[in-house]
N, C-alpha and C positions, 0 to 999 in steps of 0.2 A: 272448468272446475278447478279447486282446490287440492291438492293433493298433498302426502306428507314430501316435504323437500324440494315444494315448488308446484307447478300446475301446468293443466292440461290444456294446448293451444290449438285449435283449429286451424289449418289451412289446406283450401279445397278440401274440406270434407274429410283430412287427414287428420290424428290427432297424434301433436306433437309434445314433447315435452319441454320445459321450462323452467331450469333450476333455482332457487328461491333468490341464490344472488346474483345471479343474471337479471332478473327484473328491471332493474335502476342503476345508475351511476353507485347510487348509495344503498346499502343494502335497507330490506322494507319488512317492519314489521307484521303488518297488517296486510297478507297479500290476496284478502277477499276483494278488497277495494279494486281490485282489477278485474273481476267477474264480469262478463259480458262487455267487455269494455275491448274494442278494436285497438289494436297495438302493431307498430311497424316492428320487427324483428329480425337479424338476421341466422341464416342457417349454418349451426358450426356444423352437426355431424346429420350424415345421410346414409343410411344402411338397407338400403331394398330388401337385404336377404333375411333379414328378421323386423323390419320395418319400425324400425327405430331411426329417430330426426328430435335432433337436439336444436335447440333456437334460441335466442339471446335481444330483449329489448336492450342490453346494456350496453352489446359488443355497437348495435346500429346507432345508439344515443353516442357512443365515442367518434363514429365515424364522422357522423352528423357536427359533435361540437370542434373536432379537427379543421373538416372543413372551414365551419363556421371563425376557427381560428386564424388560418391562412388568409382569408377575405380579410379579419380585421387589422392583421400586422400586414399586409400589401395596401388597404385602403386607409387608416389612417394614420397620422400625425401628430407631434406633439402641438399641443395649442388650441388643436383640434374643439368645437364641440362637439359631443355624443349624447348618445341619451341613454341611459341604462335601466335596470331593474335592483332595488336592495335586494339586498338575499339574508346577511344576516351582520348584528350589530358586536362590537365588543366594546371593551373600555379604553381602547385607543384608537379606533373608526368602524368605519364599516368598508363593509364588501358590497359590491356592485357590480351584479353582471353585465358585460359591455358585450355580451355576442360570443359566448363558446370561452369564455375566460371571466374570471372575478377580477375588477380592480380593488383598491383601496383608495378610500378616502382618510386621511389621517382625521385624528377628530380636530386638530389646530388648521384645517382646511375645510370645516364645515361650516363657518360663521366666523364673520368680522368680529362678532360681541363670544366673550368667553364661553366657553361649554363645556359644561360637568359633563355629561354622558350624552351620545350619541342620541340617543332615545328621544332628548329633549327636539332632537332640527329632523329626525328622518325616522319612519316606521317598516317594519319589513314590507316587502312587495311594492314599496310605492315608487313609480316610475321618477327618476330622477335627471335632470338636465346636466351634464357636469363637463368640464377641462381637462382634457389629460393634459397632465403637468410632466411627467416624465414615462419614458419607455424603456425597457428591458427584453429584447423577445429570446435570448438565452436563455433567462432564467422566465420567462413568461411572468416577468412581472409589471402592472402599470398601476402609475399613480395619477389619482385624481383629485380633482379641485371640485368644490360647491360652491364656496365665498367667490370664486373667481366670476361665476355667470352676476353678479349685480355690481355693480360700482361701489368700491370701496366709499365706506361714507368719507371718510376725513377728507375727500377728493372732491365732494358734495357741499360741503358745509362753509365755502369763501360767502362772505356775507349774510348768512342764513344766522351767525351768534356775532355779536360784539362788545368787547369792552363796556363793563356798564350792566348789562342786561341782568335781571334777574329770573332766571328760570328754576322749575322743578327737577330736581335728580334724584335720581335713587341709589342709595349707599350697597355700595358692590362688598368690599373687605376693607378691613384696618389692615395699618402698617403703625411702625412707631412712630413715624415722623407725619400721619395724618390718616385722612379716610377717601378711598378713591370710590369716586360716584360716576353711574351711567349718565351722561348727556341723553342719548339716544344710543341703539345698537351697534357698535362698535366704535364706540366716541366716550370714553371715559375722561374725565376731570379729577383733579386731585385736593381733596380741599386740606390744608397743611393743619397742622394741629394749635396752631398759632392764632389760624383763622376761623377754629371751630366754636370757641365762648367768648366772652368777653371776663370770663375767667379763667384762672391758670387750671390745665386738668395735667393728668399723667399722662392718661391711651383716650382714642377717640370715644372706645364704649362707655365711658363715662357720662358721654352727653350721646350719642349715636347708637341707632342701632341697623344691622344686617337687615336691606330690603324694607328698609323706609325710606318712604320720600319726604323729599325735606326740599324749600326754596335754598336756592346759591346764588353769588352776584357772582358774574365774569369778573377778574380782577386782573385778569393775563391772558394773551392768547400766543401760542406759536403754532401753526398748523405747520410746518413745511418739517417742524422737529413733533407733530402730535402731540402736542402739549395746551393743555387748558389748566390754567388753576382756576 
């Protein structure tokens, strides 16, 4: 049961108590949601003589992710792959649990093709494949990669466009000296402003607009510099 400042925990027919922020790593608002619900716990205080037994899912969830931490700084390495769990998103990546620690994914490590917010390439809870890129077990910090598990496109596309060809692209942003277009997801093109009318304009929005597609002829290519006009 529920109690004021926490709840009542059975073991062997014992009933023990359970202080509200003991429950969880994080404290819990709602702590019906654990009614009848079987929980590992460990025992801080044991008092026979007035039979009081204090117990803690939180202190045995630490001991548990400790563990779970040693295993991962002796078994893995940079380069490594893992597979993790999201946990939660910000405006510069997310977090990933990899086994008793969160990594980070920087959000310029989520996707070859640009990314406004997290949100657009990964959702909470969803199992993720990723690269640690780099380790820190001082400060328990690791960084991780997304784009790393597929083949960068530019590395993909020798012969697939040439000189000539006229394809669809889709206009990403203006600059002043033109308007850079997606090729395909991480393969942007730049069409100069020179080469956008056959009349003189100021800025691209003139004739263009954001996340239209529009045909372009290849006019140039240098892959090895990333570079398409």
């Amino acid at each position: 049961e529920i109690v004021k400042g926490g709840g009542i925990v059975e073991i062997f027919g014992i009933k023990t108590f359970m202080p509200a922020s003991l429950f969880d790593l994080r404290y819990v608002n709602d702590l019906e949601s654990f009614k009848n619900e079987k929980v590992n716990v460990k025992i801080l205080e044991l008092n026979k003589d007035n039979n009081k037994v204090i117990v803690s899912r939180k202190a045995f969830l630490l001991e548990e992710r400790e563990k779970q931490q040693k295993e991962f700084w002796n078994n893995v390495k940079e380069g490594q792959r893992i597979t993790g769990e999201v946990k939660r998103l910000t405006d510069f990546g997310v977090f990933v649990d990899i086994g008793g620690l969160d990594g980070l994914i920087h959000i310029s490590e989520l996707s070859w093709s640009r990314v406004g917010h997290p949100s657009e390439v990964v959702k909470p809870n969803e199992k993720v494949e990723v690269v640690v890129l780099s380790m820190d077990e001082s400060k328990n910090r690791v960084s991780l990669g997304l784009k790393q598990t597929i083949p960068e496109p530019w590395t993909t596309i020798e012969g697939k466009y040439n000189i000539g060809d006229i394809i669809d692209v889709k206009v990403l942003r203006f600059a002043n000296f033109g308007a850079f277009v997606e090729i395909e997801p991480g393969i942007d093109g730049l069409v100069h402003i020179s080469q956008i009318s056959d009349e003189r304009i100021e800025k691209p929005s003139q004739v263009l607009s954001i996340n239209e597609i529009i045909k372009a002829k290849i006019i140039d290519m240098n892959i090895p510099e990333r570079k398409i006009s």
